[in-house]
Every structure is written in C-alpha cells, then in structure tokens.
C-alpha positions in Angstrom: 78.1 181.1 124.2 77.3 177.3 125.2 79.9 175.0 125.2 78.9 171.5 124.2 80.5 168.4 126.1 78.1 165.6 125.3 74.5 165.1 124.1 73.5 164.0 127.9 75.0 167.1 129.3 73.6 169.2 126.4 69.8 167.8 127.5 70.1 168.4 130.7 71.1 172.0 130.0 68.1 172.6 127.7 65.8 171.3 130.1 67.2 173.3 133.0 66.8 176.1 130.4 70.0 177.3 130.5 70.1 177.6 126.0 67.8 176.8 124.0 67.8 175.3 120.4 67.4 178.2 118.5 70.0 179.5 120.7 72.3 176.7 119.7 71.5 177.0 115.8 72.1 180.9 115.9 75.6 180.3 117.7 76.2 177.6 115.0 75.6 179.7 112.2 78.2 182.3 113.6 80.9 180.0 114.3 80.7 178.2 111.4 80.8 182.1 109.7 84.3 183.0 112.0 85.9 179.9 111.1 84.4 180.2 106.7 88.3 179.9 106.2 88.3 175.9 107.4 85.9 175.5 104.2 84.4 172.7 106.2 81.0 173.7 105.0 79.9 174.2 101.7 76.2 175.1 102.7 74.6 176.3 106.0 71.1 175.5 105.8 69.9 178.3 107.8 66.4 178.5 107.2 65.2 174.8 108.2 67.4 174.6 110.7 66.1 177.8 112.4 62.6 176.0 111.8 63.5 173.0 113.6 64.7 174.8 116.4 61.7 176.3 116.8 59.5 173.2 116.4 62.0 171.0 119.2 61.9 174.6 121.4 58.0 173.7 121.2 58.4 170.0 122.0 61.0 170.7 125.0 58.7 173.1 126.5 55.9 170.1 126.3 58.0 167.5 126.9 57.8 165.7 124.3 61.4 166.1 123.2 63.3 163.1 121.1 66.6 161.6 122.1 68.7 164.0 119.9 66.5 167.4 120.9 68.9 170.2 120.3 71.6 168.3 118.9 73.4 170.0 115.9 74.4 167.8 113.2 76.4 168.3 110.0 76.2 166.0 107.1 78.7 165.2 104.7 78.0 166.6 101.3 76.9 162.3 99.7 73.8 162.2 102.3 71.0 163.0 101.1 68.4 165.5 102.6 64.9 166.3 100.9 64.4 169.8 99.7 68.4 170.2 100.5 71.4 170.3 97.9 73.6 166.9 97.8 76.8 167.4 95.5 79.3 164.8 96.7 81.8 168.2 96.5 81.7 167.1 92.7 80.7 170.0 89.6 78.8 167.2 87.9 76.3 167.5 91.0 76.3 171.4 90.9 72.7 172.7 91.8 70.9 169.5 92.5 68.5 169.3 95.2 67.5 166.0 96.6 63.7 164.8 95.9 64.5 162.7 99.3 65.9 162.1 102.6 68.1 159.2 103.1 67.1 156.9 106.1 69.9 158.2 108.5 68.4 161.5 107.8 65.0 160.4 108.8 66.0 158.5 111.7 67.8 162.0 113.2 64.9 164.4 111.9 62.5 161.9 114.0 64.4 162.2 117.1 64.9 166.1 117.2 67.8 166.4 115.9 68.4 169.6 114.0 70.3 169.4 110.6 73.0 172.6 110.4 74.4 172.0 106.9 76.3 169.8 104.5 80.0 169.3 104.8 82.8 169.8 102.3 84.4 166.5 101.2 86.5 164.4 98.8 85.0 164.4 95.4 82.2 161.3 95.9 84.1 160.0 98.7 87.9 159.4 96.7 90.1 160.7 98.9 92.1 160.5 102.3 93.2 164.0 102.6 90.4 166.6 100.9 92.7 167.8 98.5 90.5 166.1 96.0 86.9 168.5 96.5 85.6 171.0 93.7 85.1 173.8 96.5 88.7 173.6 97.9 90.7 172.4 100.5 89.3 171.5 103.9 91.7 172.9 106.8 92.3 170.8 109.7 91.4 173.1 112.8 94.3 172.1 114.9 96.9 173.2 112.6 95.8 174.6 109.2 98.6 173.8 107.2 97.7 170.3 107.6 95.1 168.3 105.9 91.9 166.7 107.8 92.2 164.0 106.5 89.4 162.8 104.0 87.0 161.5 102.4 84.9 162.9 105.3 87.0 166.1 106.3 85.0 168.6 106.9 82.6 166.3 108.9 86.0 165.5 111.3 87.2 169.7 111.0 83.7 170.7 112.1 83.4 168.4 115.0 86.7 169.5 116.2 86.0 173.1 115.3 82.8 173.5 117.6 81.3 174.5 114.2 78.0 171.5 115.3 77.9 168.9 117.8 78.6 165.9 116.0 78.7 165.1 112.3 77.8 162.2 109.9 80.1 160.9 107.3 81.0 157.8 105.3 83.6 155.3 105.1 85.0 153.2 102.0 88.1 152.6 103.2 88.7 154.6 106.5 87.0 157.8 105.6 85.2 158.2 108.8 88.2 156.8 111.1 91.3 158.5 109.2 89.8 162.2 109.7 88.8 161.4 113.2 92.3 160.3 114.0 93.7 163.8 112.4 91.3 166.0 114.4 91.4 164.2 118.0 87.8 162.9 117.5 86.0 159.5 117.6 85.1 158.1 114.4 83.2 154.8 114.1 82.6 152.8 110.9 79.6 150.3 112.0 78.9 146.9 110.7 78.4 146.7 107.0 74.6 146.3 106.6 74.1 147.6 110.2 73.1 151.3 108.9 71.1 151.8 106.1 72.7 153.2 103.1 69.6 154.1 101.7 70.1 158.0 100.8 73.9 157.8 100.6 75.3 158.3 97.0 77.4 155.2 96.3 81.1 154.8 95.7 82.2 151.1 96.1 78.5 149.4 97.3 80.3 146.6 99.4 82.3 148.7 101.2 79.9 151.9 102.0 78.8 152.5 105.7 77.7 155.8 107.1 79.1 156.7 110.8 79.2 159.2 113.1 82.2 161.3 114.2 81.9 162.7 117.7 83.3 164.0 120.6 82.7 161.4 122.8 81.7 157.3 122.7 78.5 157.7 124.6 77.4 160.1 121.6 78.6 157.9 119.0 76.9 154.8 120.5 73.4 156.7 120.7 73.4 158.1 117.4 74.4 154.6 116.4 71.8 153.2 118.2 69.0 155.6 116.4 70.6 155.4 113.1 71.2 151.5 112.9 68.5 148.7 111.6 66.6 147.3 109.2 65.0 149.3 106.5 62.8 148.2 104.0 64.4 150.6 101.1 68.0 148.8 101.3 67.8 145.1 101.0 71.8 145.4 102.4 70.7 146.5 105.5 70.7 143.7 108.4 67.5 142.3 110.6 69.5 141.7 113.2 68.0 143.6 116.5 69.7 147.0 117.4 71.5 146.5 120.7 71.3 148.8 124.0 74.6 151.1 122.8 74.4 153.4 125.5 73.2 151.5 128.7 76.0 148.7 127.9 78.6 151.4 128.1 78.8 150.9 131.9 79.9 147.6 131.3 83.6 147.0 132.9 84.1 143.5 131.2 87.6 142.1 130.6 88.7 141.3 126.4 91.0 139.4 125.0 92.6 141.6 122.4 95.0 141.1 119.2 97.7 143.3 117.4 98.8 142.6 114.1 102.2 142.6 114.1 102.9 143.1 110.8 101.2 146.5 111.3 102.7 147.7 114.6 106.0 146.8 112.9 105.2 147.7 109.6 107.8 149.7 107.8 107.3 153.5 107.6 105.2 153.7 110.9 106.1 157.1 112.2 108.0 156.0 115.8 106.3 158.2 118.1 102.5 156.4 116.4 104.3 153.8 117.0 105.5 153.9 120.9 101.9 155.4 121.7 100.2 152.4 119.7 102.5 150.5 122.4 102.0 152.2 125.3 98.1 151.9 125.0 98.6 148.2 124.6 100.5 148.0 128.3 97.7 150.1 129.8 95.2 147.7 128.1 97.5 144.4 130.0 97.4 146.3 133.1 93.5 147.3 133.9 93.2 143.4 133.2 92.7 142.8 129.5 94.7 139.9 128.0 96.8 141.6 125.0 98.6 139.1 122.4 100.6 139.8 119.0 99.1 137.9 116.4 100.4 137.2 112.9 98.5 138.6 109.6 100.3 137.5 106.2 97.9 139.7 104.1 99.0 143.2 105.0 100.4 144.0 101.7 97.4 142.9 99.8 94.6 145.1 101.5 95.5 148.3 99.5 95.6 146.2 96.3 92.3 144.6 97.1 90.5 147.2 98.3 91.8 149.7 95.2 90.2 147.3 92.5 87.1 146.4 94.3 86.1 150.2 95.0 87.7 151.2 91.3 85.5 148.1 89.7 82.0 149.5 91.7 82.8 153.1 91.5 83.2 152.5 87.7 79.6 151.1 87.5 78.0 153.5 90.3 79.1 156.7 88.8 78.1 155.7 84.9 75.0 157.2 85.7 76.3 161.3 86.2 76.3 161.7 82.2 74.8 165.2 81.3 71.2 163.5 80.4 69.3 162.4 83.5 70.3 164.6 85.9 73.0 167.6 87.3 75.5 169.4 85.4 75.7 168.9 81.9 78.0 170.1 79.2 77.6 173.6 77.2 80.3 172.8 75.2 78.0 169.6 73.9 76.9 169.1 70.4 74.9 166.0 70.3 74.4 162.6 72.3 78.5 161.5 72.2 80.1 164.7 72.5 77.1 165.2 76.0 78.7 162.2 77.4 82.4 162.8 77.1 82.3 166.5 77.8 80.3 166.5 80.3 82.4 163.3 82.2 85.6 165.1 81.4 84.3 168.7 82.6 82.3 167.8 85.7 84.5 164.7 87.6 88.1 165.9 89.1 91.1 164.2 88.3 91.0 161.7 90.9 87.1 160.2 90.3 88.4 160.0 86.6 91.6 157.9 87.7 89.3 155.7 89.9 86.7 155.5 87.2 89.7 154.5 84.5 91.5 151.7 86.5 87.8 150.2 87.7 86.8 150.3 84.2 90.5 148.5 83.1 90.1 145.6 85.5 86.5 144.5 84.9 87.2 145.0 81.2 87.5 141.9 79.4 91.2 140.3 78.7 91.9 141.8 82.9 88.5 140.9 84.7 89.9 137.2 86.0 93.8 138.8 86.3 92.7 141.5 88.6 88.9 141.7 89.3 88.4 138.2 89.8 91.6 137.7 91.8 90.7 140.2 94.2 87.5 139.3 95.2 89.3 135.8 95.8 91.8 137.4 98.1 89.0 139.5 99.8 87.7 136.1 100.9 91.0 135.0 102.0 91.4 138.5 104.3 87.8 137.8 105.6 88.8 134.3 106.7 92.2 135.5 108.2 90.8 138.5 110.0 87.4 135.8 111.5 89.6 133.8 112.6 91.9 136.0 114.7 88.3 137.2 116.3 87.1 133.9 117.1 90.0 133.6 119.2 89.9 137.3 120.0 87.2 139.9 121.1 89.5 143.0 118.8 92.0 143.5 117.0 94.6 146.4 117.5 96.1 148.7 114.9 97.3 152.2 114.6 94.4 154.7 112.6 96.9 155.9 110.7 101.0 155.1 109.7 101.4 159.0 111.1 99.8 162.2 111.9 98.2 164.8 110.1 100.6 165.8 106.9 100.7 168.8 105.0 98.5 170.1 101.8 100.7 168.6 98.7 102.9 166.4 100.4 101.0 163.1 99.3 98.9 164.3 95.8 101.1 163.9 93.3 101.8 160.1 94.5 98.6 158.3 94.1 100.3 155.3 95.3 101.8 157.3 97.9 98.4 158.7 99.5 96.7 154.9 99.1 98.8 153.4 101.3 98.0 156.1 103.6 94.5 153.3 104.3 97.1 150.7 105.2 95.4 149.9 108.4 91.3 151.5 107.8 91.1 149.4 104.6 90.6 145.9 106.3 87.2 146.6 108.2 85.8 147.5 105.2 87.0 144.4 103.3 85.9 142.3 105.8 83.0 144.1 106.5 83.4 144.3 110.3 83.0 147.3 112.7 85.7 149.3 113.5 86.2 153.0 115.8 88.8 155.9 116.3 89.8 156.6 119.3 92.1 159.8 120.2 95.6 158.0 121.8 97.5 161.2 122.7 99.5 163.6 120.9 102.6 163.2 118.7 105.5 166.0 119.7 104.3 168.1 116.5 101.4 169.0 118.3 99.2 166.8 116.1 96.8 163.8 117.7 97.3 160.3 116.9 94.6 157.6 116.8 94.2 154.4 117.8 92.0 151.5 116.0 89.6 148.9 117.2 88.2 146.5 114.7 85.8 143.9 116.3 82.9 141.2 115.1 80.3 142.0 113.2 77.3 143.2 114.5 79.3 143.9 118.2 79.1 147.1 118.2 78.1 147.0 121.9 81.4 145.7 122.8 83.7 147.7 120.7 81.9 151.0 121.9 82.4 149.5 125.5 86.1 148.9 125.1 86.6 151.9 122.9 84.9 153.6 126.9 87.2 152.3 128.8 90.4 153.4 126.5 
C-alpha cells in the first residue's frame, strides 16, 4: 500500500518505479470501498480513472509525464466532468451527466492528473456541516460522530481519509476553509476571478471560487498554479498573469500581520480556539513577523450581508432546475404549473428551499432597497474596511472556525445558529480576497482547530508563503 505525503514525493516515487498509477487508482478504489461508511463519495468513477492510469503509466514510461502525473483527485459533486454525473448532492439533479468539463477539470486532465470520483456535499453548496445532502450525512474521519464540516465535506473527509490525494471543492462562504479546519487539512479559497468558474454549478455568482484542499501548501500552491487564469468561457475570470506558487514557497520574507480583535475576542469563541489562535500569533512575533491587533466595526454585519447576497443570487441561479429543461422532474405533475411546483417542492431539500425563499423575499419588490439594496451598500463598506487594514498590513488573522468539529444535530434545527458558524470564512468572500486553512494544533477533544489567513487580492504567492512558514 503507498502512502502519499506530497505530490513531489509521489513523482519521484513513480519515476523510481516504486507504484505506479494504476497501482494508485486500484488502492483508491479499495479504500474508498473500506471506509463506504464516511459517505464521502457518492460515485467512484472507476472505469475512466483506470483508463487514465493507464494512458499517464504510458506517458511516465516515455517521459512525457504532466505536473499532476499520478495524482488522485476527487471532485466535489457541483464540478462538472464531461461524460461524468454532476448532482450538487441534490434529487432535482438525479441522473444527469454533464455534456462538459469545467475548466478546472480541463486544466487537471491536461496535466495527468487522474480524476477518482465525485464527492458528497451540501445540497448545491448550502451548508456548513453536510447534514443538508440528499445521499446522507458525510462522516468526519477523525471522529465520526462529528460533522466534516460543509458545503465541501466529503472533499475535506476524503483528503483526510487517504480515500485520494487531494480534492477540489468550492467556497461561498468558507466552504473550502471550514471543512479543512475540521479534518486537519489545508484549504484555500483563491482570489475571486483568479480560477475559472467555468463548469462550477452556481450558488451566489459573486461569491463562488473553486479551491483545493490538501495535505500540504506546496500541493495546494501547484494545483493553484495549474488551475488559476484567464479563460475565455468566464468573463469573471482575471488576466492578471499566474504567479510562480511553488518556487516562491522558499521564500523566508518577514509580514506585517493584523488580527481582528473583535474576532479573537468575539463572544462564544470556544477558549482553547482561542488560546491556540494566540499562541500562533506569539510564534508569528517571535520568527520576526510584526503582529498588531487591529479594530473591525463590521463583524456583526458579515453573516447578515453575506445571507442576503448569496439568498438574492441563489434565488435567480437555481430558477432554472424546474422539471422542463433538464434533471428530475415530477411524476406527480399534471400540466405546466403543477411541473413547476412539484417538481421544486419534491427535488430541492429543506435548506435550498429556505435559501431560495428569503433570496426571493429580499429582491422582491416593497424589501429590495430594505434589505437587497442595503447589503450590497454594506458589502462595499466591509470591502473598504478590510483594504484598508491590508494596505497597512500584508494579512489578516482570524480563527477558521468559533470551535471544533460539533456533533450531527447539534446546529440543524437553528438556522441562525449554524450561519453564524461562517462568522470568520464569510469576509473573504465578501470582499473577494484570498484566503487559506491552515491546521493550528488540536483542541483537548481530540479534534483539530484551524487557523485563517486572508490576504490581497491576487497574492496568493504571499499568503501560500506565509501559510509555509506557519
């Protein structure tokens, strides 16, 4: 059985011919089978990924091997893959096959990378625990009566499983970074408009960015690297020339870093996240980075903001799953009205149909300026706050999360309760800046505990770099 470390080491290995890909896939295929019970995958796709293998075998043997040769990668179940079922863990999906590949796809497949399955999430991305998924509860791997965190669950339970190398998923809010900091992994949210989302089935548009969770900085920064650029499908997606992730990582510069206060303070932080938040601070002053508390008034306005923005988008992005042009539709359906409202109120779970209610109720007319309107007012006012803290600062400091893993059923019958559970992942996204998880110890109940670096946009060089030398 191999044991995976990092991409480099994995390389090296293959060419040494110590495994082989198909070697890799096989072993793949059976630990995902001994650990079925973590429900982190809801397909394996066997067959192409055996086919792959064989074709990068070929190409190793040549040497002619991509950067990714013999990597195993899961994608979360909203990326799509030609020829491949995409159901964003949703019944109104059930069955459909993608006519396409989205660009991160593309960019992986062209590099050697060898595609494993798709990976059990929240229901189109609404979620931070995977409670909310049509196929059942993901488990998180390092205790199972906790949740993985969510949207992207199973992507974070499979990394930390050894069910595939590293794993793609998407982040709204903190759904890449809030999973990683449950499972002890690295979870990074780049730049909005850095990757393409070309391929990714929307949720809130403004606030969508896929990422990579991993086990290791060096592989997040080169999938980032071969993942990130311009593409001419999504006019979203930035010009701005793809830096040197990997080669930079050697880089022992000196940052000035903020903490927010309010957030290291904030009420309801468990202690022990808390002291650890503090502790990696102190380490930070004392290998020669200046660390300084900074003040940020808007901390109990980011769940509000972000809530009706991503409501308001997902209400427009999701009209189009109605029983006509595509996926499940109703039996139950008797003609053109009854198609529509069966089929929404059969195939969406409870918690897309809440989201799709309160972003319909805000852009409706009467509430669009109270609360639509007003939030995209205070969205600028965060992104002003937060660019000017990093124009006097290289990052800013928060905990990932208010506390540790919790249990299945301690949060979902609070809606409020599990939204404020993106009290510190929702800024990046509202801002729009880049932002990583990085493992910061573990919490007496056994659990890990993340820490979170937010820097400027389009830095991703530097915030990998610092995120190293944590």
């Amino acid at each position: 059985m191999y044991t995976f470390t990092t991409i480099k080491n994995l390389q090296t290995d293959l060419l040494a011919g110590k495994t082989s890909c198909a070697q890799l896939v096989e072993e793949s295929i059976l630990a995902i089978e001994s650990k079925k019970h973590l429900n982190a995958f809801l397909e394996v796709f066997t067959q192409s990924a055996l086919e792959q293998a064989k074709l990068v075998d070929a190409k190793i043997a040549s040497k002619t091997q991509g950067k990714l040769a013999g990597v195993v990668i899961g994608i979360k179940d909203n990326i799509c893959y030609k020829g491949h079922k995409v159901s964003c863990s949703s019944k109104i999906l059930e069955g459909f096959e993608s006519l396409y590949s989205s660009t991160v796809v593309e960019r992986l497949l062209a590099e050697d990378a060898i595609i494993i399955g798709r990976l059990n999430c929240d229901e189109f991305a609404m979620g931070g625990s995977n409670e909310n998924s049509a196929y059942g509860n993901v488990l998180n791997p390092i205790n199972e009566k906790m949740v993985p965190g969510g949207s992207s669950g199973g992507s974070a339970a499979s990394v930390a499983a050894n069910l595939c190398h590293v794993a793609l998923g998407s982040d709204t809010g903190g759904s890449i970074r809030q999973p990683a900091a449950f499972t002890g992994t690295f979870g990074l949210k780049p730049t909005y408009g850095r990757v393409s989302r070309w391929g990714l089935v929307a949720y809130g548009s403004s606030f969508d960015q896929i990422g990579p969770i991993t086990k290791s900085v060096e592989d997040a920064a080169l999938l980032l690297e071969i993942m990130a650029g311009k593409d001419e499908y999504d006019t979203t997606a930035s010009q701005k020339p793809v830096g040197s992730y990997v080669t930079d990582l050697n880089d022992k510069k000196s940052y000035k870093i903020a903490y927010l206060k309010e957030c290291v303070e904030a009420n309801g932080l468990d202690p022990e996240v808390k002291a650890h938040t503090l502790s990696a601070l102190e380490k930070m002053k004392s290998n020669g980075h200046q660390v300084s508390a900074v003040d940020f008034p808007y901390l109990d306005f980011l769940v509000p903001t972000y809530y009706v923005l991503t409501t308001a988008e997902a209400s427009s992005n999701l009209s189009r799953f109605d029983g006509v042009h595509f996926g499940f539709r109703s039996p139950n359906a008797t003609d053109l009205e009854s198609t529509y409202k069966k089929t929404r109120s059969e195939g969406f779970g409870k918690e897309v149909k809440r989201r799709i209610m309160l972003g319909t109720f805000v852009l409706s007319a009467g509430y669009y300026d109270a609360y639509y309107s007003k939030a995209q007012k205070v969205r600028n006012k965060i992104r002003q706050k937060t660019r000017e803290i990093l124009s006097q600062y290289d990052f800013i400091v928060t905990p990932s999360t208010p506390s540790t893993a919790f249990e299945f059923g301690k949060n979902s019958q609070d809606p409020i309760k599990m939204y404020l559970e993106d009290i510190f992942t929702v800024q990046a996204n509202i801002v729009g800046c880049p932002a990583i998880s990085v493992p910061n110890g573990v919490h007496s109940n056994g659990l890990p505990i993340g820490l979170q670096l937010m820097g400027r946009d389009f830095e991703e060089g530097d915030l990998l770099n610092m995120a190293k030398q944590i």
